[in-house]
C-alpha positions in Angstrom: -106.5 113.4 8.4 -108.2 110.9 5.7 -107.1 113.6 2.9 -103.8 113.6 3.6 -102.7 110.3 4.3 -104.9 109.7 1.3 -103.3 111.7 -1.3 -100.3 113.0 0.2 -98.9 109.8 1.4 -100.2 106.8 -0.3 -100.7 108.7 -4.1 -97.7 111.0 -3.2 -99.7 114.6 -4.4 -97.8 117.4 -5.3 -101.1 119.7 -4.8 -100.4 120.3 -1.2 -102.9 123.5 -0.9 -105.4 121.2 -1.4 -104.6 117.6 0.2 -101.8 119.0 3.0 -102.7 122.8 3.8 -106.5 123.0 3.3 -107.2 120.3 5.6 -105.0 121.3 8.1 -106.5 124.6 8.4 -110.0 123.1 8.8 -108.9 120.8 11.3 -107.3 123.7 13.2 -110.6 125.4 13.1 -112.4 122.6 14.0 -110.2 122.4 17.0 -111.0 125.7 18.1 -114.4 125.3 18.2 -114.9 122.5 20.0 -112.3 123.0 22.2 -114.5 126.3 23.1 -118.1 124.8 22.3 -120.5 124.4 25.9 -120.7 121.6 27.5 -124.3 120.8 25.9 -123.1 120.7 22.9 -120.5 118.5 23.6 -122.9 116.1 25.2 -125.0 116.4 22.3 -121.9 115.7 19.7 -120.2 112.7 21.7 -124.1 111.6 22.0 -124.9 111.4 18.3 -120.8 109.6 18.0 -121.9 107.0 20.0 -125.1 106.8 18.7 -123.5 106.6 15.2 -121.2 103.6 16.8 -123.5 101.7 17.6 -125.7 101.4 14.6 -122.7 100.3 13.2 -122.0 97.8 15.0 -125.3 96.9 14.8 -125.1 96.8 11.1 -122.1 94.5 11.2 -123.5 92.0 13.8 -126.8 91.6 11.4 -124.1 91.1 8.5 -124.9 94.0 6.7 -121.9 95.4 5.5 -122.4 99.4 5.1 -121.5 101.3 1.8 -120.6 104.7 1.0 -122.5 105.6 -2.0 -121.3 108.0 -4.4 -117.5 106.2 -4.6 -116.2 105.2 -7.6 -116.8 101.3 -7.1 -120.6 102.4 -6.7 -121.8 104.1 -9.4 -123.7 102.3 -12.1 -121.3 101.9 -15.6 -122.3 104.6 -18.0 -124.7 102.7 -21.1 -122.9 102.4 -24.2 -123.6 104.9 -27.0 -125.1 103.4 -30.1 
């Protein structure tokens, strides 16, 4: 859902195979599967959610702001040639 409001709606893309259909599809399959996964492993995933949850709200209670590395505000500027 990310990709497409993303780059279909905010940066208006006209590549809709890859930010409209594409994700859709996953999504779809990603449906299926754990609409039909076992109970276990729905335990397991809601488990490792929450867990995921709380560490970050941990994170922001100790005022440590998390960061996704590897976006473009993150990377270190290139060195200048000389």
């Amino acid at each position: 859902m990310s990709v497409v409001v993303h780059y279909v709606v905010r940066r208006r893309s006209r590549d809709l195979w890859r930010h409209l259909f594409a994700p859709i599809i996953g999504f779809v399959i990603l449906g299926y599967v754990v609409v039909n996964a076992g109970f276990e492993a729905k335990t397991l995933g809601l488990s490792w959610i929450a867990l995921g949850v709380v560490l970050l709200a941990v994170s922001y209670a100790m005022g440590r702001r998390p960061t996704l590395s590897g976006m473009r505000g993150d990377a270190p500027e290139p060195s200048a040639k000389k």
